[in-house]
C-alpha positions as CSV (number, residue, x, y, z in Angstrom):
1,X,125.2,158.1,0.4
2,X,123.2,157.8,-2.8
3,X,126.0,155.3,-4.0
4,X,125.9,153.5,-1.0
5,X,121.9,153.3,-1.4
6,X,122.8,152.3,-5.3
7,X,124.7,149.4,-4.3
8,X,123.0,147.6,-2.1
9,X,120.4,147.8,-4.7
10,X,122.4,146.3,-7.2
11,X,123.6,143.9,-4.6
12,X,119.6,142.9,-3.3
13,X,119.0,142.6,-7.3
14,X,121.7,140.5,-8.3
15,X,121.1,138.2,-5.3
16,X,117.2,138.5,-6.4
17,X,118.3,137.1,-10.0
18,X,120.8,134.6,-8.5
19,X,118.1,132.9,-5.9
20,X,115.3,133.1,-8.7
21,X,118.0,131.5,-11.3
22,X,118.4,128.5,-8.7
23,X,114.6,128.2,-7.6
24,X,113.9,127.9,-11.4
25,X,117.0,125.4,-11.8
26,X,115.7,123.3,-9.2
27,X,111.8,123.2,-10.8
28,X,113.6,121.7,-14.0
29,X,115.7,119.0,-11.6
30,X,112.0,118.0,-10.0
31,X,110.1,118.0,-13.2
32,X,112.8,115.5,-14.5
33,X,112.5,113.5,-11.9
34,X,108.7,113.4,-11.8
35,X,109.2,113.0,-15.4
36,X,111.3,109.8,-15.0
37,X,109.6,107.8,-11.7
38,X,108.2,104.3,-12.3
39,X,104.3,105.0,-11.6
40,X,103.1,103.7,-8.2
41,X,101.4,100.2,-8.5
42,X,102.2,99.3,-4.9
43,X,102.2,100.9,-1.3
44,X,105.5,101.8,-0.1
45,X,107.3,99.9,-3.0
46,X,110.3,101.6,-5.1
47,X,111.3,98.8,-7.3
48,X,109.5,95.0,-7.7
49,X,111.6,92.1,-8.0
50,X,111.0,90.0,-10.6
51,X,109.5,85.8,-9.1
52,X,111.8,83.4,-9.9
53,X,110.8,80.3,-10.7
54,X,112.1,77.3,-8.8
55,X,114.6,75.4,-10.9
56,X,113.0,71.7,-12.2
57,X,114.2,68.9,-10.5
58,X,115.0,66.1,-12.9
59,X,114.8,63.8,-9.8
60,X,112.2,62.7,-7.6
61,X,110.1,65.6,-6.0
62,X,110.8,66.3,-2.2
63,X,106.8,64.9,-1.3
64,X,107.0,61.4,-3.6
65,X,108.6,58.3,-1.9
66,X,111.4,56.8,-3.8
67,X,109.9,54.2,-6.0
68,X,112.7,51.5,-5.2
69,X,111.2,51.9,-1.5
70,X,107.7,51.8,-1.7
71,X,105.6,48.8,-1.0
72,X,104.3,46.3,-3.6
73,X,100.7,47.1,-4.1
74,X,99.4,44.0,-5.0
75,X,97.8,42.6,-1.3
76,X,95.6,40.0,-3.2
77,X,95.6,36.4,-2.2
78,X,97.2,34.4,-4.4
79,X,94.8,32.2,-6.2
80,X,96.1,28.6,-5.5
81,X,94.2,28.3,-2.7
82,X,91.1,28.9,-4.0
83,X,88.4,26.3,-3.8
84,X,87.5,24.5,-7.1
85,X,84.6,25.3,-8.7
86,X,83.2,22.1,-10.2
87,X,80.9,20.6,-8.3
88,X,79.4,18.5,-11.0
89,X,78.3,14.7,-9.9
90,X,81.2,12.8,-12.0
91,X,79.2,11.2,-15.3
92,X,78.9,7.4,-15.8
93,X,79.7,6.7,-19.4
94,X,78.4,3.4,-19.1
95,X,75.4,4.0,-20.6
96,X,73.1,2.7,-18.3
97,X,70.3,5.7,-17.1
98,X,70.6,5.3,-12.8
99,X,67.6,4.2,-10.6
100,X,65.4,7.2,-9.4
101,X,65.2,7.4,-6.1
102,X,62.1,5.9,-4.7
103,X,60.7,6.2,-1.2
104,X,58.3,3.2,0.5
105,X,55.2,5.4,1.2
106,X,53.2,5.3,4.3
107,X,51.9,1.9,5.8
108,X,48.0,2.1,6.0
109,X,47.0,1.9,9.5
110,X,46.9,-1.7,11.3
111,X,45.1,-4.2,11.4
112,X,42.6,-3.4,9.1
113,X,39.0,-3.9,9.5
114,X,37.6,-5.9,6.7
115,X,34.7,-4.7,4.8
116,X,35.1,-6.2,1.9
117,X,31.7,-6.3,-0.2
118,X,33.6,-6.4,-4.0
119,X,34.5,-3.0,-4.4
120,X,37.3,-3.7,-6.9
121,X,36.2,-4.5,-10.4
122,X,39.2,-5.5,-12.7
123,X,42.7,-3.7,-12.9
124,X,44.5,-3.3,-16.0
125,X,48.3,-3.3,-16.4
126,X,49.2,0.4,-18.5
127,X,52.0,1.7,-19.7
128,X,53.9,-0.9,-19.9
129,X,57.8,-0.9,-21.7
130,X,58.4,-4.2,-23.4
131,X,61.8,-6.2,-22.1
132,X,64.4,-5.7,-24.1
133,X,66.1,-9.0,-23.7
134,X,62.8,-11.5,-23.6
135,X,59.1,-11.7,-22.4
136,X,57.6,-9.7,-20.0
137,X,57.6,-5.8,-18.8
138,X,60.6,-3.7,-17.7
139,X,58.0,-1.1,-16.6
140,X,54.2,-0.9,-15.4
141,X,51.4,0.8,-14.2
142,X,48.0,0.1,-12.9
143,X,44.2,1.1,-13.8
144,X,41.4,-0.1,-11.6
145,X,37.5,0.0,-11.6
146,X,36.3,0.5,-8.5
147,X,33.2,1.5,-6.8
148,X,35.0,4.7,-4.4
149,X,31.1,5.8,-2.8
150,X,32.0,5.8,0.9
151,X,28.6,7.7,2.2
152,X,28.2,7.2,5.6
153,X,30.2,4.8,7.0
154,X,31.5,6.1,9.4
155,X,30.3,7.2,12.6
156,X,29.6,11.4,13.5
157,X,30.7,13.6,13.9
158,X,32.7,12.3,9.9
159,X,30.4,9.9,8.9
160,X,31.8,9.6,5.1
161,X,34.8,7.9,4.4
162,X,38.3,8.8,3.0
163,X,38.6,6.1,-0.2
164,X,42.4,5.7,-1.5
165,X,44.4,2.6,-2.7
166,X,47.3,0.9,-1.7
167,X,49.8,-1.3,-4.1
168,X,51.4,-4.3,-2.5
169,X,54.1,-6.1,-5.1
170,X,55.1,-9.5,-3.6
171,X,54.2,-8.6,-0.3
172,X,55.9,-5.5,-0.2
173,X,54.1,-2.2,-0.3
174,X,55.3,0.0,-3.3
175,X,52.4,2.1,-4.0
176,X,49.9,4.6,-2.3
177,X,47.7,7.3,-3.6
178,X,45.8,10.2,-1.9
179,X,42.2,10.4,-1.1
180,X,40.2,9.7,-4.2
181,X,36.9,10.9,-5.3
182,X,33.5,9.3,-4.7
183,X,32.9,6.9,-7.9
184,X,29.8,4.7,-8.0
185,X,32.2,3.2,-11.1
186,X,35.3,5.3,-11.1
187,X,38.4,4.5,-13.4
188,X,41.7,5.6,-11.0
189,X,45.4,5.0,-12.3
190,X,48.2,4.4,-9.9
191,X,51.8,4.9,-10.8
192,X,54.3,2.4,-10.1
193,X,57.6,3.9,-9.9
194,X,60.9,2.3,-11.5
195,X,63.0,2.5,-8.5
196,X,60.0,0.4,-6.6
197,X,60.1,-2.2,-9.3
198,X,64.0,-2.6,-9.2
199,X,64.0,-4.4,-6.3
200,X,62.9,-7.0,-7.3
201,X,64.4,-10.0,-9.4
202,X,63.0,-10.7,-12.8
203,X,60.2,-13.5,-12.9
204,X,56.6,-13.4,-12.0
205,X,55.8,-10.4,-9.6
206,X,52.6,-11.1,-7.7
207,X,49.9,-7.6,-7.3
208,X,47.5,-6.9,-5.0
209,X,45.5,-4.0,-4.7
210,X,43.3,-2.5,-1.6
211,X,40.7,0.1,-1.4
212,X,40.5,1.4,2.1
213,X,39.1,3.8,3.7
214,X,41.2,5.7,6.5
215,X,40.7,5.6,9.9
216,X,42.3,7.4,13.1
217,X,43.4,4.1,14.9
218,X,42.5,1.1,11.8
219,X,41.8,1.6,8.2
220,X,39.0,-0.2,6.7
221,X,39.3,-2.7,3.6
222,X,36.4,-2.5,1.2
223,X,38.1,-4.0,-1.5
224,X,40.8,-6.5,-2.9
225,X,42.4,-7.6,-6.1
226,X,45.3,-10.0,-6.8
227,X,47.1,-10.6,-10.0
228,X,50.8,-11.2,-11.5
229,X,52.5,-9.9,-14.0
230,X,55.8,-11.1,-15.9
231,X,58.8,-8.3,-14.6
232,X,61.8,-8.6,-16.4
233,X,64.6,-5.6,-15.9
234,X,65.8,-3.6,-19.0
């Protein structure tokens, strides 16, 4: 009996070692392999796989057009058709400076109502440009004394007058000024311009000069001077 007791003992002791052997074999197989597993960086993940990198294309990538099919960028208008750009009045090499343009100015009103009473002093011819190719004046104007006081004559409610003078050159009217000052003995120079002069051919040019005083219906003439002068064109 006592054997019997003995050996089981033996028996329960040797299995004892032999479990406790393995338990401490298997400790060592899990503290290698905690020993030796990759670190968790990621959820759930074992092993990462190394991106790749898409090989380069040495052709054209799959978004760009083909550059032998694309469309010439150039949608500008060709420039043939554009307009010149000179607009420059052609030049006369001739020499000769053109006429300047001259306008016939405004016809006093008609038929005038004489007043005369010797208004008109004396006129004097002024800067005048000697002919080139003889006697005479390529170019002229006009000073005249007069006596300009128009004071009340004219009916009310405007009883003064409006004094200006008007330049008649063989009949023709070729000068007017504005409203002049009231001048008991007034100087007043009138302009004649070339391009009024010009029509006429050369040879003695006949003046006469008006002082009138405007009117709604007829101007009034309060004075008169005639004269000639010796025109001869540059």
């Amino acid at each position: 009996m006592t054997d019997k007791i003995l050996t089981r003992r033996q028996i329960l002791g040797t299995t004892s070692v032999a479990f406790l052997g393995g338990f401490a074999g298997c400790s060592e197989v899990l503290k290698d392999i905690n020993a030796t597993a990759p670190e968790s960086g990621s959820s759930g993940d074992t092993k990462s796989q190394p991106t790749r990198e898409p090989p380069a294309l040495s052709g054209p990538t799959a978004t760009s057009e083909s550059t032998a099919d694309s469309e010439p960028t150039d949608d500008s208008e060709p420039t043939d058709d554009s307009e010149p750009t000179d607009d420059s009045e052609p030049t006369d090499d001739s020499g000769s400076t053109p006429a300047e343009s001259w306008t016939q100015p405004e016809t006093p009103h008609q038929p005038t109502e004489d007043k005369l009473d010797g208004r008109i002093d004396g006129v004097d011819i002024i800067n005048t440009q000697q002919a080139s190719g003889g006697s005479g004046y390529a170019d002229f104007d006009l000073r005249v004394g007069a006596n300009t006081w128009l004071e009340d004559v004219d009916p009310e409610p405007e009883p003064d007058g409006n004094p200006y003078f008007a330049v008649e050159i063989n009949g023709t009217l070729v000068a007017r000024t504005d409203v002049v000052p009231f001048r008991e003995q007034g100087s007043f120079e009138i302009p004649v311009e070339q391009g009024a002069l010009e029509q006429f051919d050369p040879g003695t040019l006949e003046i006469r000069i008006l002082l009138l005083d405007i009117d709604k219906q007829t101007d009034d003439l309060y004075g008169e001077w005639t004269g000639t002068v010796e025109y001869q064109p540059a």
